[in-house]
C-alpha positions as CSV (number, residue, x, y, z in Angstrom):
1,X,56.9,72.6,90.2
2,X,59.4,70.8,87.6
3,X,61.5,73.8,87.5
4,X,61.7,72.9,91.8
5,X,62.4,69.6,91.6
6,X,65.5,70.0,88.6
7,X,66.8,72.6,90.8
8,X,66.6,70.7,93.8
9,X,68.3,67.7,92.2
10,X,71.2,69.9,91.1
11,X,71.6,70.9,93.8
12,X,72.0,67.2,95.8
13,X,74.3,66.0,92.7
14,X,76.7,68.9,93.8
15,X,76.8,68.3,97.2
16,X,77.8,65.0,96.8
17,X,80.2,66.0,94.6
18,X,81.8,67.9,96.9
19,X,81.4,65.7,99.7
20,X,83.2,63.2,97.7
21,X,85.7,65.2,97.0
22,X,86.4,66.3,100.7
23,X,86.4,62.7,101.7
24,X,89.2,61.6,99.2
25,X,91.1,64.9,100.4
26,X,90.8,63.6,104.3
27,X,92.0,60.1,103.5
28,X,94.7,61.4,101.4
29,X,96.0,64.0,104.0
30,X,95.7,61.2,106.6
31,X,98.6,60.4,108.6
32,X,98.8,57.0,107.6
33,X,99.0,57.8,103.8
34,X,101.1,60.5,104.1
35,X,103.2,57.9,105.8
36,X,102.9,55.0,103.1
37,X,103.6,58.2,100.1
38,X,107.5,58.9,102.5
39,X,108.0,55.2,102.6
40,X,107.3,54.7,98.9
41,X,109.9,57.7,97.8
42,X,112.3,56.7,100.5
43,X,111.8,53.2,98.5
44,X,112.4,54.8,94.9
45,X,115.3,56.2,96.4
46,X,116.7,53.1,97.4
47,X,116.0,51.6,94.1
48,X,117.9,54.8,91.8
49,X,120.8,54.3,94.5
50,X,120.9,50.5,93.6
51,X,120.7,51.0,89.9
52,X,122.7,53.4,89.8
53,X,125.5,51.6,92.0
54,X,124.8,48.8,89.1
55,X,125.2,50.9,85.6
56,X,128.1,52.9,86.7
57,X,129.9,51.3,89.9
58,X,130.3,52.2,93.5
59,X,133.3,54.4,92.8
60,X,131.4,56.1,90.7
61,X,130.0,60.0,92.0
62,X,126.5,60.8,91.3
63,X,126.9,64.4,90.9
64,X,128.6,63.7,87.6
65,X,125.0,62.5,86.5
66,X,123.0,65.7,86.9
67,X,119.5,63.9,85.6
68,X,119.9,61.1,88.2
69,X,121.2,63.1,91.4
70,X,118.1,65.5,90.1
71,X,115.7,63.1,90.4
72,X,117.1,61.9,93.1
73,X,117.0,65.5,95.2
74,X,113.7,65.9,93.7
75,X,112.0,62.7,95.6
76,X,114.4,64.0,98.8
77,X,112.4,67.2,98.7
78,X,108.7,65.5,98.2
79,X,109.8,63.6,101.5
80,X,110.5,66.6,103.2
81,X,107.1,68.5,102.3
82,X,105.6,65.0,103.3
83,X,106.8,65.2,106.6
84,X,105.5,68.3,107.3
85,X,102.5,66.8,106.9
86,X,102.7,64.6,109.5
């Protein structure tokens, strides 16, 4: 009857496991978040333009500056898989 009961036990701990785990999943596919994660990379963007602009002037052409236009292109791709998403 113990043997039952540990089983039975197990058995409710991984449910609610996975039953966490599907929740966080839902919220983080949501439209909403999906739509906060775009505005946040759109706002990194912004900010390596602006820095960039800063450290090297406007006259200056980012594709000169492979690590910054890759991270740049890189964030410009995660938007674009984001909005499929939506």
């Amino acid at each position: 009857m113990n043997d039952i009961g540990t089983i039975a036990s197990i058995i409710a701990a991984i449910t609610g496991i996975v039953a966490m785990i599907t929740g966080i999943v839902a919220i983080r596919n949501s439209k909403g978040n999906v739509i906060k994660r775009i505005e946040r990379r759109q706002w990194k963007i912004q900010e390596l333009n602006n820095w960039f602009a800063r450290t090297y002037g406007l006259n200056d052409d980012m594709r000169r500056h492979y690590d910054i236009l890759e991270k740049r292109e890189k964030l410009e791709k995660e938007i674009e898989e984001l909005q499929k998403k939506i």
